[in-house]
C-alpha positions, 0 to 999 in steps of 0.5 A, spaced: 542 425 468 539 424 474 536 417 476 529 416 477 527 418 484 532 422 485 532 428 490 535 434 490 540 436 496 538 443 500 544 445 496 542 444 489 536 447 490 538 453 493 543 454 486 537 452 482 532 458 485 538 463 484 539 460 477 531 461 476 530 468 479 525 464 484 528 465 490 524 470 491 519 465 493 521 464 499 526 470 502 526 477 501 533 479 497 533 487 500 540 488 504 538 492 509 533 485 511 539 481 510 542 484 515 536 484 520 532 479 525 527 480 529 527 477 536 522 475 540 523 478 547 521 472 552 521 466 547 528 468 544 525 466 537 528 469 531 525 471 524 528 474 518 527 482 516 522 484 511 523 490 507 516 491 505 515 494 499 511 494 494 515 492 489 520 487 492 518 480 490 517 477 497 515 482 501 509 485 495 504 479 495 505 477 502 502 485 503 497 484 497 494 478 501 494 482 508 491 487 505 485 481 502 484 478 508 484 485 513 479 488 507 473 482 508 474 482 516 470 490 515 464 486 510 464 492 505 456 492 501 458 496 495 464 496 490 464 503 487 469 506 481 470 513 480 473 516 473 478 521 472 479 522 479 486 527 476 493 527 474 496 527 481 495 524 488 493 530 491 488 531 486 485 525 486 485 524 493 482 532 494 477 530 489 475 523 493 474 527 500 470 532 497 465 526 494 465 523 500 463 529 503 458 531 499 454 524 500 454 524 507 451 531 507 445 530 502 442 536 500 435 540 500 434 542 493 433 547 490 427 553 491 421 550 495 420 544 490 426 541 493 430 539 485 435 536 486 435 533 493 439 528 496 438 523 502 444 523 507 449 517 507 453 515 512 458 511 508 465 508 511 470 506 505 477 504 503 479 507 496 485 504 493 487 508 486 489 506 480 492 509 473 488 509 467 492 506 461 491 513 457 493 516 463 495 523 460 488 524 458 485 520 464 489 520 469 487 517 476 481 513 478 479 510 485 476 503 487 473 503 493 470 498 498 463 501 502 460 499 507 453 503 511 448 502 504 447 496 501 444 502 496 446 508 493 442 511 487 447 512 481 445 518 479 446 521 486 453 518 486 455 522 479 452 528 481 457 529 487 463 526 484 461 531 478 461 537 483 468 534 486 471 534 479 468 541 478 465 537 472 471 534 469 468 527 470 461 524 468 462 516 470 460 512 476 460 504 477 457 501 482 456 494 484 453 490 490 459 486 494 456 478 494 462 474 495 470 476 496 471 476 489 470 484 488 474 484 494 479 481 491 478 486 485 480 491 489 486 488 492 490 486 485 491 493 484 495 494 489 500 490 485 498 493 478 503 497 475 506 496 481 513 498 479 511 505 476 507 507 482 506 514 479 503 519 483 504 526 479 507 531 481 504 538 484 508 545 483 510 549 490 513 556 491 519 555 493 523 562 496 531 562 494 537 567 495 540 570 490 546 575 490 546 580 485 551 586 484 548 594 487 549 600 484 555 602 488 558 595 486 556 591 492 554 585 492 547 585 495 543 579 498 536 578 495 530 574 495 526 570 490 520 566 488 520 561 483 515 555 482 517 548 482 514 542 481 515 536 485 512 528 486 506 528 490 507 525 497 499 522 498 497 515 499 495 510 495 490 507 499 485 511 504 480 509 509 475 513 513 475 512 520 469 508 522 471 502 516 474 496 519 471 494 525 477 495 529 484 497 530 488 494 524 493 491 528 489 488 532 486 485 525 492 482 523 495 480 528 488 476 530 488 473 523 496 472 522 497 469 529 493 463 526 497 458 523 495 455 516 497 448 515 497 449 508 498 456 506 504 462 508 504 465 514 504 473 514 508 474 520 506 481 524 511 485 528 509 491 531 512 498 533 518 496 528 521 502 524 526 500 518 532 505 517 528 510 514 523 511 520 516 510 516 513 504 519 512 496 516 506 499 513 506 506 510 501 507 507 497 507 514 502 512 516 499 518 513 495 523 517 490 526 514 489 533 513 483 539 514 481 537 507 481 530 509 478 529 516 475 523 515 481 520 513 485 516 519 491 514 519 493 508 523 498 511 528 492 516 530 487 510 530 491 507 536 493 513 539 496 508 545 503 505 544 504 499 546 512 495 547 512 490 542 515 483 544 519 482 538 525 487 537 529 489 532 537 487 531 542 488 527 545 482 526 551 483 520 554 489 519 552 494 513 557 493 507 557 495 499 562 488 498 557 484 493 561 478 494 557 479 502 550 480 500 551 474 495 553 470 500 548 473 505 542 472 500 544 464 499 545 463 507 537 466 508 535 462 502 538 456 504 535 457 511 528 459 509 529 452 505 530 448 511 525 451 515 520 450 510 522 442 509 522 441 517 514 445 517 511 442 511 508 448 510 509 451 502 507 458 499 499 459 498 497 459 491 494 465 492 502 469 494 504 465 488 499 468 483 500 475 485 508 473 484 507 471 478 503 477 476 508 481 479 513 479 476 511 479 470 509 486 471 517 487 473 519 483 466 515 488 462 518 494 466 525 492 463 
């Protein structure tokens, strides 16, 4: 029994967050991050890596809340859901292209009364996707985030989704954004049923060779197409070009780059690719295709490549000895406890909210 009083060594601590699984709180546990630092190129100051996936513990909230505060700096006007968006990404997204399409260029009518005209509305979203729970009969359905109309009638909006969905879907929301709380809305299902991440699957023709025997009893080479289906490859989060009202490096690294006395800093390094050569932030990577035109990915954004000053270092070799990644995993853990003692700043209640939910997320997954 402890003593009133008593304070724990870094040692016992790192053991207790270990124990309890928390240790998440305060360090990504991926072993290609364990195994990395980012180094500053004039300071020399050294960072730990990030995997930056959605479904790691550490590096999901911390994205989340990125998302957050880039997201407010565009001051969106409307929240607008639109249902049964399709079953796989590829359809959802087609479908919300042509929406968006279609309210942008209005439309005359019909004969010389003009039934059925529309205005033109110059929108700018952000869309981010979300799974419904009967997802078999409903699939996906999109929250989006617009700005450029303080006021769009319903019935316009259903009338052009129900012509995007070839009459599949009937519904619209929409609601007007006072305050960051839609914002907010929007921002939880980045991490909603964040450990499926289901995005369908689509059937491509695919050509193989095959060998068969001739009629003289040789064997002939020959050609045949058969379909195949394969998972989806489209983007949970879209936005149109003119949305943010600059580049989103420069936003992050404008909001990231002040300190919080009381909140966990997001550290941003630019121009750093991890092992599978997509970038820290994937989603942003996507180029958009001749049905998605008014979609931008961030690389196109800025097309100018500018040297980073952090560069990326291998700083343990690769291994597949348990024993080591254990052993780096509490190093990073007792690190990460130290620096947070010595600066006095702690995790922000709003990336311990997200945790908590996501965790919980992973707990009912198993």
């Amino acid at each position: 029994m402890k003593r009133p009083g008593y304070m724990p060594t870094v040692e016992e601590r790192v053991e207790w967050h270990l124990e309890d699984g928390t240790d998440t709180l305060y360090c990504c546990p991926d072993a290609w991050a364990l195994r990395h630092r980012f180094v500053n190129r004039d300071t020399g100051e050294v960072r730990r890596a990030r995997c930056d996936k959605w479904t790691c513990l550490y590096c999901g909230p911390r994205k989340v809340d990125m998302w957050r505060q880039v997201i407010a700096e565009a001051e969106p006007t409307l929240h607008i859901v639109l249902t049964k968006a399709g079953n796989t990404m590829e359809e959802a997204s087609r479908a919300l292209t042509t929406w968006v399409q279609a309210l942008r260029r209005g439309s005359k009518g019909i004969g010389h009364d003009h039934i059925g005209a529309r205005p033109a509305f110059h929108i700018e979203y952000l869309g981010v996707s979300e799974e419904h729970k009967n997802f078999e009969e409903n699939g996906f359905h999109w929250h989006l985030l617009v700005k450029g109309a303080d006021f769009i009638p319903q019935e316009y909006l259903v009338a052009c989704w129900q012509s995007a969905t070839k009459g599949r879907a009937s519904w619209v929301w929409v609601t007007a954004v006072n305050n960051t709380r839609a914002i907010g809305y929007v921002t939880k299902y980045l991490t909603k049923d964040i450990t499926r991440e289901r995005k369908g699957q689509k059937t491509i023709v695919r050509e193989g060779l095959i060998m068969r025997v001739g009629e003289n009893g040789q064997l002939v080479e020959d050609r045949e197409q058969v379909e195949a289906l394969v998972e989806s490859k489209a983007r949970r989060i879209r936005y149109s070009r003119g949305f943010f009202p600059e580049p989103t490096k420069a936003i992050r690294a404008r909001l990231f780059s002040r300190s919080e006395e009381n909140g966990d800093a997001i550290e941003v390094i630019e121009e750093v690719t991890t092992e599978d050569n997509e970038t820290l932030f994937p989603e942003l990577s996507k180029a958009p295709t001749e049905t998605e035109e008014t979609e931008v990915s961030e690389s196109q954004e800025e097309p100018e490549v500018q040297v980073s000053e952090w560069k990326l270092q291998e700083v343990a070799e690769f291994t597949r000895d348990v024993q080591v990644y254990r052993q780096r995993r509490r190093k990073a853990l007792e690190e990460a406890i130290r620096e947070r003692d010595g600066t006095g700043r702690y995790v922000s209640r709003r990336v311990l909210g997200l945790w908590e939910y996501q965790r919980s997320q992973l707990r009912l997954a198993c």
